[in-house]
C-alpha positions in Angstrom: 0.0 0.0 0.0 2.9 2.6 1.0 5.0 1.7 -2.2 1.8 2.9 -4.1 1.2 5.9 -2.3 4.8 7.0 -2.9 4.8 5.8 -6.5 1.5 8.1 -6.9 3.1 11.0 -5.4 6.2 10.6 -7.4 4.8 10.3 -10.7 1.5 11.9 -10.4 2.0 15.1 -9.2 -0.9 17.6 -7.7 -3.3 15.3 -9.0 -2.2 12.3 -7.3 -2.1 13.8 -4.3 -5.4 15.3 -4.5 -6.7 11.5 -5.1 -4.9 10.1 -2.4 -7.0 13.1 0.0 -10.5 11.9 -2.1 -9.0 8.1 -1.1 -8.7 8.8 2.6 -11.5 11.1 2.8 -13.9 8.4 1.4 -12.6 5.9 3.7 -12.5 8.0 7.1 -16.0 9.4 5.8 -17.0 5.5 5.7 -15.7 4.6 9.2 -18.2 7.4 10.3 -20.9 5.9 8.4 -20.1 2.4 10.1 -20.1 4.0 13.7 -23.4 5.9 13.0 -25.0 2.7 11.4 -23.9 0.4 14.7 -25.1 3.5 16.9 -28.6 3.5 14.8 -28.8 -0.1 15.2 -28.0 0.0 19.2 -30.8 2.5 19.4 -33.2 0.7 17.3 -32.6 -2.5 19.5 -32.9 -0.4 23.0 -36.5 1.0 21.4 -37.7 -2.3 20.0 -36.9 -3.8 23.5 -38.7 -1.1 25.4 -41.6 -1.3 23.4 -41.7 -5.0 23.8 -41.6 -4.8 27.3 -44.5 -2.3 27.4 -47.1 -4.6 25.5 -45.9 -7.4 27.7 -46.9 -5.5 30.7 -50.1 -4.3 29.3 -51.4 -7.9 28.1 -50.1 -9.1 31.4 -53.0 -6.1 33.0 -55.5 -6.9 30.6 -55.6 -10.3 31.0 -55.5 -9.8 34.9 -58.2 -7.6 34.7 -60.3 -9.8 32.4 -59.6 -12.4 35.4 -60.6 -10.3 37.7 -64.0 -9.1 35.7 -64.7 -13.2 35.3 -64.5 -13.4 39.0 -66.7 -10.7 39.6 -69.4 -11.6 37.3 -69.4 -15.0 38.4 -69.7 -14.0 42.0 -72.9 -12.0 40.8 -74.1 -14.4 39.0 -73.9 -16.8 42.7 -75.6 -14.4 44.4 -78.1 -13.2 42.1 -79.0 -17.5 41.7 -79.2 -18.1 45.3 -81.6 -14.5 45.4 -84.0 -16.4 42.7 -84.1 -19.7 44.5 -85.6 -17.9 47.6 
């Protein structure tokens, strides 16, 4: 890789050098891309967590309270049976 940089500089001139600053330019612009991708991802998985937790916990309340409702109407419908016996 160093043997062509030099070899650039050498023989092309300006211009090479101004390619070999495009070169590194693209490839440091590229490592940012990379970190910001990764970081987008991390932040992506942290929300898709999150939101997963959040619908667990509210079908975990609904179906408590839909327990909880069953109980109760079944408790009326005891009392209201034993009230028509009489």
């Amino acid at each position: 890789m160093m043997e062509m940089i030099y070899d650039i500089l050498l023989n092309a001139g300006p211009i090479g050098l101004l390619a070999l600053y495009a070169i590194y330019s693209n490839s440091q612009s590229e490592k940012r891309i990379e970190i910001l991708l990764e970081k987008k991802e991390e932040k992506e998985e942290q929300i898709r967590e999150r939101w997963i937790s959040v619908v667990e916990k509210l079908q975990k309340e609904r179906d408590e309270l839909e327990k909880d409702i069953s109980r109760r109407l079944e408790h009326i419908e005891k009392i209201l049976e034993k009230q028509h016996e009489k």
